[in-house]
C-alpha positions as CSV (number, residue, x, y, z in Angstrom):
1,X,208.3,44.2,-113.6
2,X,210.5,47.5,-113.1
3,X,208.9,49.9,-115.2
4,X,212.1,51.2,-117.5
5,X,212.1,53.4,-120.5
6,X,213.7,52.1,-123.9
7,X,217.4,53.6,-124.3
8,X,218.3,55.3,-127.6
9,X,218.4,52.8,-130.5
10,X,221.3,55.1,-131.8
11,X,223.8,53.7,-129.5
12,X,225.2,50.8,-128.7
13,X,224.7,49.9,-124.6
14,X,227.5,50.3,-122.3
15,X,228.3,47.3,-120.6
16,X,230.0,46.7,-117.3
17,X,230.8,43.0,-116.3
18,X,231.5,41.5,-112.7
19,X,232.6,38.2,-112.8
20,X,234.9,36.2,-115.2
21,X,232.8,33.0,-114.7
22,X,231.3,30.6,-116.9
23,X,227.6,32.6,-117.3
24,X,230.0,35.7,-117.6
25,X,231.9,34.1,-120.4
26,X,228.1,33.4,-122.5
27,X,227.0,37.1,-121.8
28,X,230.3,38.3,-122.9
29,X,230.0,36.4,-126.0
30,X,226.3,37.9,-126.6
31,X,227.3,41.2,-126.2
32,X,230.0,40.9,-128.7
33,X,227.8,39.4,-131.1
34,X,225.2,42.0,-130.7
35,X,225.3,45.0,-132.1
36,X,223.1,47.2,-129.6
37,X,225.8,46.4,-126.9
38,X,229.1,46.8,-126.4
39,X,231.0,45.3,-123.4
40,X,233.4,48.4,-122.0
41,X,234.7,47.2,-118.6
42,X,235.1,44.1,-116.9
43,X,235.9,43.3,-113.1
44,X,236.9,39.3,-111.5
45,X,238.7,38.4,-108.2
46,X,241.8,37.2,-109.9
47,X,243.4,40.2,-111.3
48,X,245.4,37.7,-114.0
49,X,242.3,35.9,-115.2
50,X,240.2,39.4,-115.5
51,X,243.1,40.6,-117.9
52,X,243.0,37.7,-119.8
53,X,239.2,37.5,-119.8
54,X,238.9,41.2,-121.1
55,X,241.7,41.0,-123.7
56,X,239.8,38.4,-125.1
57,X,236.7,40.6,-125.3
58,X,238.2,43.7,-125.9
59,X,237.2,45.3,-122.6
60,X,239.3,47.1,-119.8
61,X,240.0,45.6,-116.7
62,X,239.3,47.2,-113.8
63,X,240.5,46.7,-110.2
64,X,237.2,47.1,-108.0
65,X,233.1,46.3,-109.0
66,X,233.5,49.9,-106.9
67,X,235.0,51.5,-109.6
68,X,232.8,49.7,-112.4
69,X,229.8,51.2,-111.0
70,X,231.2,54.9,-111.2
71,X,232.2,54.5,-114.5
72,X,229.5,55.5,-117.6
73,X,228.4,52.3,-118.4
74,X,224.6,51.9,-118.8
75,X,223.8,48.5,-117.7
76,X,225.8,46.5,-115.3
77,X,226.2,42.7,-115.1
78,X,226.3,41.0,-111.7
79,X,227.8,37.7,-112.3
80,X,229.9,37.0,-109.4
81,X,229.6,35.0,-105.7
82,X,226.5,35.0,-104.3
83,X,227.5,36.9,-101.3
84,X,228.2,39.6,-103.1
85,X,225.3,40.3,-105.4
86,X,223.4,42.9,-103.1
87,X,226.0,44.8,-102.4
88,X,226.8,45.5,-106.3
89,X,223.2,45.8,-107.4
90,X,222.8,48.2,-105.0
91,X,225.4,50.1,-105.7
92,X,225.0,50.0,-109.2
93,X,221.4,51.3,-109.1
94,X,222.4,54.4,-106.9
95,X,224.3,54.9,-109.6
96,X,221.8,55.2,-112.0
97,X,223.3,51.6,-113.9
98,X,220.5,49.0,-115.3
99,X,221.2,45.9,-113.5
100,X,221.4,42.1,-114.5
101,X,221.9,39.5,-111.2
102,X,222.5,35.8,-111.9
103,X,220.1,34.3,-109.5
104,X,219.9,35.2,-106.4
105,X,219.2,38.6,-106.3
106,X,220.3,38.3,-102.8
107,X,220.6,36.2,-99.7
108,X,218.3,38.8,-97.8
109,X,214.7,38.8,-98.1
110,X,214.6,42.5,-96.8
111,X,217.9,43.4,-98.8
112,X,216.0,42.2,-102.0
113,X,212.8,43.9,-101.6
114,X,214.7,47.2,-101.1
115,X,216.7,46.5,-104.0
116,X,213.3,46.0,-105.8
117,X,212.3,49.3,-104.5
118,X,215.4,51.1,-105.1
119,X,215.3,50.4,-108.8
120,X,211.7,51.1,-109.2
121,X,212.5,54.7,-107.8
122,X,215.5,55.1,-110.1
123,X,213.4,53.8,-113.2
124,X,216.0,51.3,-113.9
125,X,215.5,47.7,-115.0
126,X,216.3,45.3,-112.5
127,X,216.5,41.5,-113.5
128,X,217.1,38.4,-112.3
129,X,217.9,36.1,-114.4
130,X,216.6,32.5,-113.9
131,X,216.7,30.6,-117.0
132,X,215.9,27.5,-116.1
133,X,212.6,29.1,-116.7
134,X,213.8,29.0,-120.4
135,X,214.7,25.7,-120.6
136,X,213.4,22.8,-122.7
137,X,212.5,20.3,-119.5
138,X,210.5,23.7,-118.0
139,X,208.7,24.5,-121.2
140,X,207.9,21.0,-121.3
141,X,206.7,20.7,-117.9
142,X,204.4,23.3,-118.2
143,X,202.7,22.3,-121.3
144,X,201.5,19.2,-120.4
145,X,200.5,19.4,-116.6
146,X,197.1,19.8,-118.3
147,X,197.2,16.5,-119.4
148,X,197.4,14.5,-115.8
149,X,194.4,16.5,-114.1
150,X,194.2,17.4,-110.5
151,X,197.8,17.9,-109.7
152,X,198.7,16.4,-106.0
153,X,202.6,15.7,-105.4
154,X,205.6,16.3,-107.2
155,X,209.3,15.7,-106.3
156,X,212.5,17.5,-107.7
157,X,216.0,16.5,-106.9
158,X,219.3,17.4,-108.1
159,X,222.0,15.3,-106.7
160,X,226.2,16.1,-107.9
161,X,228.2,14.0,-106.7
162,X,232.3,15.6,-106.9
163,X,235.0,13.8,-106.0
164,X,237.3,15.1,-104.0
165,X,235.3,18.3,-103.4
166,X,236.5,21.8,-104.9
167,X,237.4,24.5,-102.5
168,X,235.2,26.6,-104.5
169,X,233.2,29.2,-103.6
170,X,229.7,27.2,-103.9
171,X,231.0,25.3,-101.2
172,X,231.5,28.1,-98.8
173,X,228.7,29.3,-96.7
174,X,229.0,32.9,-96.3
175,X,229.8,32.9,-100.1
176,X,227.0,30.7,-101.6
177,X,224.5,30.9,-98.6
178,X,221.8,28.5,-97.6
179,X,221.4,25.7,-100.2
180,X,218.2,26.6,-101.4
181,X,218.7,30.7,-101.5
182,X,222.3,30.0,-103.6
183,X,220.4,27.3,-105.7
184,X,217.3,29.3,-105.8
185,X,216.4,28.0,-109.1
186,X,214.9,24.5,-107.3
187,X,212.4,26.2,-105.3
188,X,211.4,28.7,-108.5
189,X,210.4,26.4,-110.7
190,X,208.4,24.8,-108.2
191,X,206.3,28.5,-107.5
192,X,206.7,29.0,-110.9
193,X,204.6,26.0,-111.3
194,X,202.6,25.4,-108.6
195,X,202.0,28.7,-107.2
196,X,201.2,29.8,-103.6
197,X,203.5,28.0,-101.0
198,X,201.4,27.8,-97.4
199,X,204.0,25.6,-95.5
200,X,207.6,24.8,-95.7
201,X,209.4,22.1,-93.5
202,X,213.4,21.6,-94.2
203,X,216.4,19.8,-93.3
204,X,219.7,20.3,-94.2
205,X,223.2,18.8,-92.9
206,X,226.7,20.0,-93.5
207,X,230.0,17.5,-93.9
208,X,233.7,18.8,-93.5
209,X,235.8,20.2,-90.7
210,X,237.0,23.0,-92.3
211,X,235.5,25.6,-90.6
212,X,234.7,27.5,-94.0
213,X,234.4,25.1,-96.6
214,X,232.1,21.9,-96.6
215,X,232.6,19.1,-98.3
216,X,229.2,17.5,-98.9
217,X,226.0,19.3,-98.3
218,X,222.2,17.4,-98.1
219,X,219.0,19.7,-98.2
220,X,215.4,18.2,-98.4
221,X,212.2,20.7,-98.0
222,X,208.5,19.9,-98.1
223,X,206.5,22.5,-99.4
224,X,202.6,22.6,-99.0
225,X,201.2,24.7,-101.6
226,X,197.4,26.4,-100.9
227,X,196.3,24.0,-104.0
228,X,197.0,21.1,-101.8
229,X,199.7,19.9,-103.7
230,X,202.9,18.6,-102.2
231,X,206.3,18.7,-103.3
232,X,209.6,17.7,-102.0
233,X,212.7,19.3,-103.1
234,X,216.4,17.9,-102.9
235,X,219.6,19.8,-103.3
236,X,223.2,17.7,-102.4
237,X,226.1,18.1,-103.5
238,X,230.0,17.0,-102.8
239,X,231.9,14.0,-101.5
240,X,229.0,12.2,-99.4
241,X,227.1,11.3,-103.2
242,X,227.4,8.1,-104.7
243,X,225.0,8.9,-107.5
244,X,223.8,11.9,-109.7
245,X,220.3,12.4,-110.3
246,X,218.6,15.1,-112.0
247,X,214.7,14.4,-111.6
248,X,211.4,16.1,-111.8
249,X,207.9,14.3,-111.2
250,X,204.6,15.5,-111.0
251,X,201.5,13.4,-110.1
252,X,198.2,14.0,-111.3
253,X,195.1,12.2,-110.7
254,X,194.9,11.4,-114.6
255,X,198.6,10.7,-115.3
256,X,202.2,11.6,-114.2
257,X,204.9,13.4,-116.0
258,X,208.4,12.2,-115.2
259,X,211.9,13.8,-116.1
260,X,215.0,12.0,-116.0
261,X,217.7,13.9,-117.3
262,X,217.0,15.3,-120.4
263,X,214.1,12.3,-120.9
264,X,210.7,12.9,-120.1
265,X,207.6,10.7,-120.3
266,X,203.9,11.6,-119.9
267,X,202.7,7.9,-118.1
268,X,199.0,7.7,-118.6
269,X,196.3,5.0,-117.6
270,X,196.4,3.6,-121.0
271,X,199.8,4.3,-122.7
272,X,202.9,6.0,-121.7
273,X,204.3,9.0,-124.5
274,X,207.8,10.3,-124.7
275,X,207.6,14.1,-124.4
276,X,210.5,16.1,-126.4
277,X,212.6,17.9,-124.3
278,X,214.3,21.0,-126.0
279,X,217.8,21.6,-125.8
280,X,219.9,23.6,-122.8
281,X,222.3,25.3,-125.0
282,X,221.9,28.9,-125.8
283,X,220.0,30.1,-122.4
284,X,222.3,33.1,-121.2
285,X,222.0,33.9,-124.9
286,X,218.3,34.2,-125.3
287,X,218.3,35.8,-121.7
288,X,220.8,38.1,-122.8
289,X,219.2,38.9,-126.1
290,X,215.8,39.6,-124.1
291,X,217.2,42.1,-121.9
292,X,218.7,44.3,-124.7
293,X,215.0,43.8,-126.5
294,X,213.5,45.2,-123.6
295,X,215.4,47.8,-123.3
296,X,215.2,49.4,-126.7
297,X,212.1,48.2,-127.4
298,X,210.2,47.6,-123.9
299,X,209.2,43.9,-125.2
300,X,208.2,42.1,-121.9
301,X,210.7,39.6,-120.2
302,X,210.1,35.9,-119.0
303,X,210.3,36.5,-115.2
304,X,209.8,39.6,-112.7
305,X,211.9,40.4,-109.6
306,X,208.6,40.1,-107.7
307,X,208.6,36.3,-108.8
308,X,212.3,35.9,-107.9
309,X,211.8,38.0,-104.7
310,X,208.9,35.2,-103.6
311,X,210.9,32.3,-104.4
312,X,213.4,34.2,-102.4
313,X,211.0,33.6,-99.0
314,X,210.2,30.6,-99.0
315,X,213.8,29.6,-99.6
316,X,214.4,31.8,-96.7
317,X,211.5,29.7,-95.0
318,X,213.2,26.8,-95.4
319,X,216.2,28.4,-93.8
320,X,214.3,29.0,-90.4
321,X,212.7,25.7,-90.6
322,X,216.1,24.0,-89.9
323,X,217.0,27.0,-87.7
324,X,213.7,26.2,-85.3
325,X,213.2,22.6,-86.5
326,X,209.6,23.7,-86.9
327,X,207.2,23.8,-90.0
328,X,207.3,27.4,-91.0
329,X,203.8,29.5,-92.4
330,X,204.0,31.5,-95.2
331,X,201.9,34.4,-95.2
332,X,200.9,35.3,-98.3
């Protein structure tokens, strides 16, 4: 973890916001509601929905993320296209700004770990927030792998299904990236879980004409951790879906835990127990609220930017496996 020193507790933080977003909306609100911050400036692409957006949080609107970072806020929150992240961290830690990135931190491998570097030499705090880590199904997961012994396969798959398909930017290429480095969070929880990834083989297809937005996107990995487990991984998305599915499995040699949904079930030899799953409300909250206790009090937080950077690489693995067709090494 970036090693930071606590700001003064006699001032609020100053808070510069890029993005006028859903997860920019929830920090917004936390930063209102919080007393140790105050939310000075805000930045979005649509320069009638950023005035809007700050008039509701009392904040100025600004024209550029360029000019945000010049400005004397203290901590700066990336919340915008994935594209685009690097470019603002970056400049936002030459400028001597504490930095917050929704995941990724990038779509560079080498762009993140001098990022990572960067900030470490500025003695600023660099996070990257992944809060699925946070969330109840996670928690849950991690709990009870104890309980199903040897672990040896596990499967993850988020399917979405939209009909017809928004020209949004997460259906862009250049804007969202390669499936599994803008949805970063499905190989994370996997290292996060598992640990040490040796191979990764991928496949992933593109549907649309439009020669900058798709309309349907399927990406399946394999992923060989050095445990010997196996897991495969499924992100799709768009107008090619006929069904949405949100699963996580995990095979032991004494049981299995699966995850439908918001369900879960530990499925043992002789019974089968429902496992409580908590709740996904609140996340950009409590990751919210953990940054500003870090910060003023250097309380530890729930991931690093070394952990993000990882999952970063074999995402990026995955990405050269469909570029070569080849089963890429990891070395670790």
């Amino acid at each position: 973890m970036t090693n930071t020193s606590a700001l003064s507790a006699t001032r609020p933080v100053r808070v510069g916001l890029v993005g006028t977003g859903y997860a920019a909306k929830l920090r917004a609100e936390t930063f209102q509601q919080d007393e140790r911050s105050h939310l000075v400036a805000v930045v979005g692409h649509n320069q009638e929905k950023t005035a809007a957006f700050s008039q509701t949080y009392q904040a100025e609107s600004l024209s550029s993320w360029e000019q945000l970072v010049r400005s004397d806020v203290d901590l700066i929150i990336v919340s915008t296209i994935n594209r685009d992240h690097g470019p603002i961290a970056r400049a936002a830690l030459e400028n001597n700004k504490h930095v917050i990135v929704e995941y990724p931190l990038c779509l560079d491998v080498a762009e993140a770990e001098e990022l990572i570097a960067l900030a470490q030499t500025q003695n600023k705090l660099l996070h990257v927030e992944h809060i699925e880590l946070l969330g109840g199904l996670h928690q849950a997961l991690k709990q009870n792998l104890a309980a199903i012994g040897t672990l040896f396969y596990a499967r993850y798959s988020t399917v979405n299904p939209q009909r017809p398909t928004p020209r949004k930017w997460t259906y862009h290429q250049e804007l969202f990236g390669f499936p599994f480095s803008g949805a970063l969070s499905r190989i994370h929880r996997l290292t996060d879980l598992f640990g040490t990834v040796a191979t990764v083989s991928c496949q992933n297809r593109y549907w649309g004409t439009d020669p900058e937005f798709y309309t349907a996107c399927l990406c399946t990995a394999q992923l060989r951790f050095i445990s010997g487990l196996v897991a495969d991984v499924t992100y799709c998305k768009g107008e090619n879906l006929w069904q949405d599915e949100r699963k996580f499995e995990v095979h032991g040699e004494k049981g299995g835990l699966i995850f439908d949904k918001e369900a879960g079930i530990l499925v043992q030899a002789e019974e089968t127990t429902p496992i409580e799953v908590g709740a996904r409300r609140g996340l950009f909250a409590k990751d919210t609220a953990m940054v500003l206790d870090h910060l003023f009090e250097g309380s530890p937080l729930y991931v690093t930017p070394a952990a993000s950077l990882y999952a970063l690489k074999v995402a990026d693995a995955a990405r050269r496996s469909v570029e070569t067709g080849e089963t890429i090494v990891i070395s670790n």
